[in-house]
BAFI-3210 file (N, C-alpha, C; in Angstrom, 3 decimals, decimal comma, padded with zeros to 6 digits):
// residues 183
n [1|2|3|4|5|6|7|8|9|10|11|12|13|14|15|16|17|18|19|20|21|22|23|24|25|26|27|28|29|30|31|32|33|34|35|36|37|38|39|40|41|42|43|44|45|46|47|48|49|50|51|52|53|54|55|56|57|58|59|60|61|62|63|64|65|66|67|68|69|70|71|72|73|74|75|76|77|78|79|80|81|82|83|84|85|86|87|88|89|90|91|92|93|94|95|96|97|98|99|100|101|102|103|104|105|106|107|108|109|110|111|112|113|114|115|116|117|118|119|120|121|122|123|124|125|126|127|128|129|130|131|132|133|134|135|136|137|138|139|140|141|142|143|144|145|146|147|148|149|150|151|152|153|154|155|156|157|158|159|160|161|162|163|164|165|166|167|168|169|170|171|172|173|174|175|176|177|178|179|180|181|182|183]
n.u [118,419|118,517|117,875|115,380|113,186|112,791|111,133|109,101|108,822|108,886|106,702|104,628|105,722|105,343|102,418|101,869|102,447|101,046|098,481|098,836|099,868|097,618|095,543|095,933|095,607|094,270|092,683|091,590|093,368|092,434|093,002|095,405|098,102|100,441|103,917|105,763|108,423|107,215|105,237|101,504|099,461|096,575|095,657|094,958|096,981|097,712|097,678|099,859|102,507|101,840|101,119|103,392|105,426|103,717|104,040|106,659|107,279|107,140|109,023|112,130|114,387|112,646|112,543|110,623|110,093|108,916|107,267|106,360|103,468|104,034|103,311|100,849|101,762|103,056|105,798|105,482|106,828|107,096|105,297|104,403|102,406|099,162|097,501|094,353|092,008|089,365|090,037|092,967|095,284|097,533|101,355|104,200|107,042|110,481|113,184|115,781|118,026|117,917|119,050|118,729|118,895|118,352|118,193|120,661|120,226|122,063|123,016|123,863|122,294|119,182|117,234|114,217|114,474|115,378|113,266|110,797|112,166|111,793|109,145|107,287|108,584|107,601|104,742|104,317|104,687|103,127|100,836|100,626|100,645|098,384|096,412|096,662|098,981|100,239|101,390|103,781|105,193|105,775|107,666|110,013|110,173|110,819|113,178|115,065|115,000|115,832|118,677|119,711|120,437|118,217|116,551|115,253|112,530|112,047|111,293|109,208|107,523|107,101|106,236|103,068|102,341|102,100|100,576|098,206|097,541|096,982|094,915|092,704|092,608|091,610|088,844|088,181|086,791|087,237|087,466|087,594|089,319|089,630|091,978|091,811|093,788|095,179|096,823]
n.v [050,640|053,566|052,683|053,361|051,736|051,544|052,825|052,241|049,610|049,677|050,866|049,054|046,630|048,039|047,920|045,346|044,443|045,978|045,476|042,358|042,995|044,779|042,907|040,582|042,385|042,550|044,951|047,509|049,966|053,685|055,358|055,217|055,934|056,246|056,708|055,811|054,058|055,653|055,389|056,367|056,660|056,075|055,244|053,409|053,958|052,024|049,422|049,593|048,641|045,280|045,661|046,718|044,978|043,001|044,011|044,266|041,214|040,262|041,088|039,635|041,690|044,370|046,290|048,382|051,326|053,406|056,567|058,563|060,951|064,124|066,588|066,827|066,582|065,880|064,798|064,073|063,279|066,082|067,281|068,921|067,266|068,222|068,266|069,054|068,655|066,528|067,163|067,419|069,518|070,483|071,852|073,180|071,517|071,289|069,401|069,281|069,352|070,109|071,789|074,117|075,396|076,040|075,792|078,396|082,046|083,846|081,321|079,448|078,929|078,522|081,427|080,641|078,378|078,884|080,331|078,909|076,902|078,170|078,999|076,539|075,434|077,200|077,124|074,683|074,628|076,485|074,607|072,846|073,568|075,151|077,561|079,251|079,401|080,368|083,258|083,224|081,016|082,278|084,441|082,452|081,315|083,566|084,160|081,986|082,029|084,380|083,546|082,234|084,484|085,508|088,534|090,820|092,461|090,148|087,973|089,131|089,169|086,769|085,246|086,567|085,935|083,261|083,223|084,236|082,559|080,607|081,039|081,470|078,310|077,804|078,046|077,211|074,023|071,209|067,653|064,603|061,448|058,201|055,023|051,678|049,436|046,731|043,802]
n.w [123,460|121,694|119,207|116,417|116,687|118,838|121,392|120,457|120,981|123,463|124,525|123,357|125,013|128,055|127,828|127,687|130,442|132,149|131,209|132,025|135,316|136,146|135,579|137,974|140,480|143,513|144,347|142,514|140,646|140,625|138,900|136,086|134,142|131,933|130,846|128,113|131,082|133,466|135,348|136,599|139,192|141,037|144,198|147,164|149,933|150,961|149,268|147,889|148,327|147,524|144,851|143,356|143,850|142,050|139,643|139,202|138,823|136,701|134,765|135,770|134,484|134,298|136,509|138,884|140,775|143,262|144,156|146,817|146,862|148,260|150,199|149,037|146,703|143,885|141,186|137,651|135,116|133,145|134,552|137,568|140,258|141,358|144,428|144,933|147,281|146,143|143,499|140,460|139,873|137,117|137,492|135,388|136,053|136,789|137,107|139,520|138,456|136,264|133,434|131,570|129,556|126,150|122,431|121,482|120,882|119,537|117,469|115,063|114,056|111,598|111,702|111,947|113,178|115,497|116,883|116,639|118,295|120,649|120,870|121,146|123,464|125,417|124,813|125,728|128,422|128,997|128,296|129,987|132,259|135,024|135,102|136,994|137,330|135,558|135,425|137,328|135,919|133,442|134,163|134,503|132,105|130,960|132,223|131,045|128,477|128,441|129,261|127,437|125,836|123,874|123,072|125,286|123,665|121,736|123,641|124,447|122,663|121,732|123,609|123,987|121,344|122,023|124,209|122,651|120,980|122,406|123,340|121,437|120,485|122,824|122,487|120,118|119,414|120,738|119,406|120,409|119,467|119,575|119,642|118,825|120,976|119,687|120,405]
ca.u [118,056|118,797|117,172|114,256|112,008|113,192|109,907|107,707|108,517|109,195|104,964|104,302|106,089|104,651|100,818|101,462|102,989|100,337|097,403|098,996|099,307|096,210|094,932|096,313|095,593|092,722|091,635|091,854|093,775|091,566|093,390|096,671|098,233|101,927|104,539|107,308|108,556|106,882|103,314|101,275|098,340|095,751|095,710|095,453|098,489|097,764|098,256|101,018|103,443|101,293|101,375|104,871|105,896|103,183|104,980|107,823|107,284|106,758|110,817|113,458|115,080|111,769|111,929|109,723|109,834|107,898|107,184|104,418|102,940|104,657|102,153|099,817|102,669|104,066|106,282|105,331|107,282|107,054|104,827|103,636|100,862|098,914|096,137|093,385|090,868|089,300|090,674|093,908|095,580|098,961|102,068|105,317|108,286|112,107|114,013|116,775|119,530|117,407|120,181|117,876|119,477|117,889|119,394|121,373|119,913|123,618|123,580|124,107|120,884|118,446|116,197|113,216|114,496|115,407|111,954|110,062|111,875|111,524|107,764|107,422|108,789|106,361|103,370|104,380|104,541|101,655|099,729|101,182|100,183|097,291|096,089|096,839|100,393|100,904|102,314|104,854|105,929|105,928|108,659|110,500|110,060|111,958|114,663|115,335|115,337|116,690|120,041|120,050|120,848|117,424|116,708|113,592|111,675|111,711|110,678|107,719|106,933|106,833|105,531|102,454|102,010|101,590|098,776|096,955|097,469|096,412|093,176|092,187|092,283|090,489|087,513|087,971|085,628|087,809|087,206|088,290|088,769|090,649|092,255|091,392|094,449|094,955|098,022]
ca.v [052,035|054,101|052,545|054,060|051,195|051,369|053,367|051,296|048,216|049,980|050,770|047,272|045,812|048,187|047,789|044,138|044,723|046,580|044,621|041,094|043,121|045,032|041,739|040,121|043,189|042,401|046,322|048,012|051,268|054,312|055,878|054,733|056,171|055,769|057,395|054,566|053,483|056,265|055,091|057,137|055,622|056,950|053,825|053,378|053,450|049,870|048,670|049,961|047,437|044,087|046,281|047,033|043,446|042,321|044,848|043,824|039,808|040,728|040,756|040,407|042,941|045,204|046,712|049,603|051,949|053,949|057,794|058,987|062,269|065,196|067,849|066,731|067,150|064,409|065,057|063,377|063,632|067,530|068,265|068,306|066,862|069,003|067,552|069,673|068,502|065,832|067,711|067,677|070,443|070,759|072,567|072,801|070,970|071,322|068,350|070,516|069,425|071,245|072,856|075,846|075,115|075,852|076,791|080,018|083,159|083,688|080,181|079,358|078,107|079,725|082,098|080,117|076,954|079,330|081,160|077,769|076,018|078,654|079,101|075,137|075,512|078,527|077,026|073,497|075,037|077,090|074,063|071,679|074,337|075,296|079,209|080,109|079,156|080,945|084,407|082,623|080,320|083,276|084,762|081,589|080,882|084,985|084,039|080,891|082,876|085,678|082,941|081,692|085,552|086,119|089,577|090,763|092,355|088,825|086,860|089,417|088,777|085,092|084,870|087,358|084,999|082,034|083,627|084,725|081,061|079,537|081,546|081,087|077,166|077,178|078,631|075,867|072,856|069,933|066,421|063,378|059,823|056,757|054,599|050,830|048,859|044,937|042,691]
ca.w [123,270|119,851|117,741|116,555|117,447|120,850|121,778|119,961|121,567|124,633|124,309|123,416|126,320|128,964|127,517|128,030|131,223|133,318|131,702|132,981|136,074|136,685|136,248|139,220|141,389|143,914|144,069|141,110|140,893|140,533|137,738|135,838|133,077|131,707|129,054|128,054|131,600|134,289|135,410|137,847|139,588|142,179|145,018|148,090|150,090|151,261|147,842|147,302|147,857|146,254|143,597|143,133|143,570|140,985|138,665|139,408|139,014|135,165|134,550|136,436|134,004|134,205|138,506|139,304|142,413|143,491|144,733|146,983|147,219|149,508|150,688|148,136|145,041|143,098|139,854|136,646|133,656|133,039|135,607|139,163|140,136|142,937|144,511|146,126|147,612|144,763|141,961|140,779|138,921|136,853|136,824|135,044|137,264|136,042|138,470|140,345|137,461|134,896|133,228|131,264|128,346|125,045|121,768|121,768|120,011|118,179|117,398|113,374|113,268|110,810|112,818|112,646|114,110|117,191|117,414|116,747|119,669|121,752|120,436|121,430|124,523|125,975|124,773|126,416|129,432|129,317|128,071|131,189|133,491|135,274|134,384|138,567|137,414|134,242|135,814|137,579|134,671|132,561|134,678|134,581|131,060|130,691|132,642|130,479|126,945|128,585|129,239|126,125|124,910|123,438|123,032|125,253|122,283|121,035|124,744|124,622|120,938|121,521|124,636|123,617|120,623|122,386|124,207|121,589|120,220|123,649|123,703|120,090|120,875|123,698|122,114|118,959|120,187|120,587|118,889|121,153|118,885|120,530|118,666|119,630|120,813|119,013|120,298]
c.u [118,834|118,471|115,601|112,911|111,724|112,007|108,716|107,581|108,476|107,461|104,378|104,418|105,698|103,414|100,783|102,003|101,927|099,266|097,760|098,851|098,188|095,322|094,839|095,918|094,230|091,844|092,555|092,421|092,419|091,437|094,889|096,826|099,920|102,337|106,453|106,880|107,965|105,432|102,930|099,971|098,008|095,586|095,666|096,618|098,560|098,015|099,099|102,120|102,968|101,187|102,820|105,470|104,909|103,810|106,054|108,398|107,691|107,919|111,354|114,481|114,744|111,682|111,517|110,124|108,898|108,098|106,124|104,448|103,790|104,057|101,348|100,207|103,428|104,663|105,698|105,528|107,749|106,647|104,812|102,279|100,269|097,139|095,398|091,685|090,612|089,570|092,279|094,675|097,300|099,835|103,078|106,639|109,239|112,528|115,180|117,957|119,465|118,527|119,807|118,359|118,397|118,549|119,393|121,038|120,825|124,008|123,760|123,148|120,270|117,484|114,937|113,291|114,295|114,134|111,321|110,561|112,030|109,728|106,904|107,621|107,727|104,960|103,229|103,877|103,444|100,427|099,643|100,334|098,971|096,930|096,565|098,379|101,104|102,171|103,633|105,740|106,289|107,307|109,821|110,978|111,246|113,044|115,634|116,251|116,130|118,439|120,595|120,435|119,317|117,052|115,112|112,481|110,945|111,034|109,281|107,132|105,993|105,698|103,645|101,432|101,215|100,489|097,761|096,492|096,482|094,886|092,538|092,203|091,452|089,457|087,180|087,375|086,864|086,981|088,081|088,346|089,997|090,412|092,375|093,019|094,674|096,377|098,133]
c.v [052,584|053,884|053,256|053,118|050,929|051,863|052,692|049,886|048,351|050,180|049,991|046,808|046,648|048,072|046,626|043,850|045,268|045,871|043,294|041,149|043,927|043,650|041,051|041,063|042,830|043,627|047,004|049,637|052,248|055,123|055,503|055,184|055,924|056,685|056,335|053,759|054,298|055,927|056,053|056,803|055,984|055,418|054,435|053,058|052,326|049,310|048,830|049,141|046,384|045,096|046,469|045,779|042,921|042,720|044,255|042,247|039,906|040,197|041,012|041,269|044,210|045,335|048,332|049,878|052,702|055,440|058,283|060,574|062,817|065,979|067,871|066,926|065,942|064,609|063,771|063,624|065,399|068,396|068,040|068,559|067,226|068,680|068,556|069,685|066,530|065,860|067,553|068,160|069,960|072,063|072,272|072,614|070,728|070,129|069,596|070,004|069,765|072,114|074,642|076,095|074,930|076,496|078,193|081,016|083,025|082,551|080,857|078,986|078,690|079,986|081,142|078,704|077,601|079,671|079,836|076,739|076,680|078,875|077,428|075,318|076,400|077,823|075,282|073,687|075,567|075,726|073,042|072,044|074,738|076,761|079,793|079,816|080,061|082,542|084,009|082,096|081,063|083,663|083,630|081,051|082,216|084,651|082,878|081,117|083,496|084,532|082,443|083,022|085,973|087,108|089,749|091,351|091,131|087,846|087,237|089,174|087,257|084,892|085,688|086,531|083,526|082,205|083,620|083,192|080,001|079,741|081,039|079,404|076,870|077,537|077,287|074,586|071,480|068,472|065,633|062,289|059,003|055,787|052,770|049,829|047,456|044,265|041,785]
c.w [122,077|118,698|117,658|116,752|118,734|121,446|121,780|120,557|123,172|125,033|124,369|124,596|127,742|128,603|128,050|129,548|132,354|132,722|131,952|134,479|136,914|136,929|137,562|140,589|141,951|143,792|143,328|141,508|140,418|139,041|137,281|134,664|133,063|130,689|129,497|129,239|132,951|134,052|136,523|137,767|140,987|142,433|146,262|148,432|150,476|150,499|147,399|146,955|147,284|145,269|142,852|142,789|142,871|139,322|138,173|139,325|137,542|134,803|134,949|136,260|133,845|135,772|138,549|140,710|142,691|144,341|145,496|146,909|148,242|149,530|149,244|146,766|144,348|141,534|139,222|135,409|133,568|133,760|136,674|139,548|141,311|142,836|146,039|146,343|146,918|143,496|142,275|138,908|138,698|136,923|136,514|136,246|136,377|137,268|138,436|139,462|136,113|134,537|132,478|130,101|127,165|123,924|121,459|120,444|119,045|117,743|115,883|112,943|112,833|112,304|112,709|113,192|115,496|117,518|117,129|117,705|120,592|121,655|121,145|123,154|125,386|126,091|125,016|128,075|130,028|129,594|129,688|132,565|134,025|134,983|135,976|138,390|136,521|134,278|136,437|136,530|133,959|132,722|134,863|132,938|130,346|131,003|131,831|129,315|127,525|129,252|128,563|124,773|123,775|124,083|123,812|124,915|121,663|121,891|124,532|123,638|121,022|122,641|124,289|121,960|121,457|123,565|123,705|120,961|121,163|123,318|122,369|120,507|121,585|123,280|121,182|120,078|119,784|120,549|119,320|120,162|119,820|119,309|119,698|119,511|120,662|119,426|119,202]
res [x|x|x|x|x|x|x|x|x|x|x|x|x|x|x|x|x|x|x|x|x|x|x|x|x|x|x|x|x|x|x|x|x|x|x|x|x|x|x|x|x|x|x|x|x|x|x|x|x|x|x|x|x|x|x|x|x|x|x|x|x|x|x|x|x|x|x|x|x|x|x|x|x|x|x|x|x|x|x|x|x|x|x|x|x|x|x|x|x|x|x|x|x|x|x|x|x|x|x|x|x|x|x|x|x|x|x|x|x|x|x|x|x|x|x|x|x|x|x|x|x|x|x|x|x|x|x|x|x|x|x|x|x|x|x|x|x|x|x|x|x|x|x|x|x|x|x|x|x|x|x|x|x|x|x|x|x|x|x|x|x|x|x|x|x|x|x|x|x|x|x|x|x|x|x|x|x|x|x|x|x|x|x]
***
């Protein structure tokens, strides 16, 4: 870890990693996606373990565990993953040693580093989240700035921005391409 190809091979070696074992799997997961070393994968719970230990055969320096669902909620990465019904919606999840830490209004840093990673931050959140979440997060997202000594003239500025930013996007027609992967 530290080097900056550490990611890139870290990509490599899980791609080749879940298709050796999807292969092996008699029933196929439903959905599987990954970032680095966190996978998350709609299964039955019967599969759960031959799965784990097919994972897990891969390298004895590569061991996976595993998390299930709790009242239909499972963290992943940034968010949590809430499942209702057949759908399943996002929102933003801090783990409970979230410190709330972002940089400090009076830092030394020129002003638009601060307002562009607090600008970043807002409209991560927003984007993570589901729209039945956003009033909440909002209030969560205040208390954050507002500990980092930003002024709240400036939370509402930003925050008020990254509305206007959200909405204007969603109207723009998004263009999907995939990019084909070659070992």
């Amino acid at each position: 870890m530290g080097s900056p190809a550490s990611p890139i091979i870290a990509d490599i070696v899980m791609e080749e990693l879940l298709d050796a074992s999807l292969e092996k799997l008699m029933t196929k997961p439903r959905a599987v996606t990954k970032y680095v070393d966190d996978i998350f994968c709609i299964m039955k719970k019967s599969d759960i373990n031959t799965t784990l230990n097919i994972l897990n055969t891969f390298n004895p320096s590569i061991q996976f565990t595993h998390e299930l669902e709790k009242n239909d909620r499972l963290p992943y990465l940034d968010s949590i993953i809430i499942r209702q019904g057949r759908k399943l919606i996002l929102d933003w999840y801090q783990k409970p040693t979230a410190s709330g830490r972002l940089i400090n209004f009076y830092s030394k840093h020129p002003r638009r580093i601060k307002i562009n990673t607090a600008t970043n931050f807002i409209k991560r959140i927003f984007n993570i989240s589901d729209e039945q979440f956003h009033s909440e997060n909002e209030r969560k997202i205040r208390h954050i700035l507002s500990q980092n000594d930003f002024p709240k003239s400036t939370i509402d500025d930003l925050i008020i921005h990254a509305k206007t930013d959200q909405i204007k996007e969603a109207r723009q027609e998004k263009i999907y391409k995939a990019v084909t992967y070659i070992p």
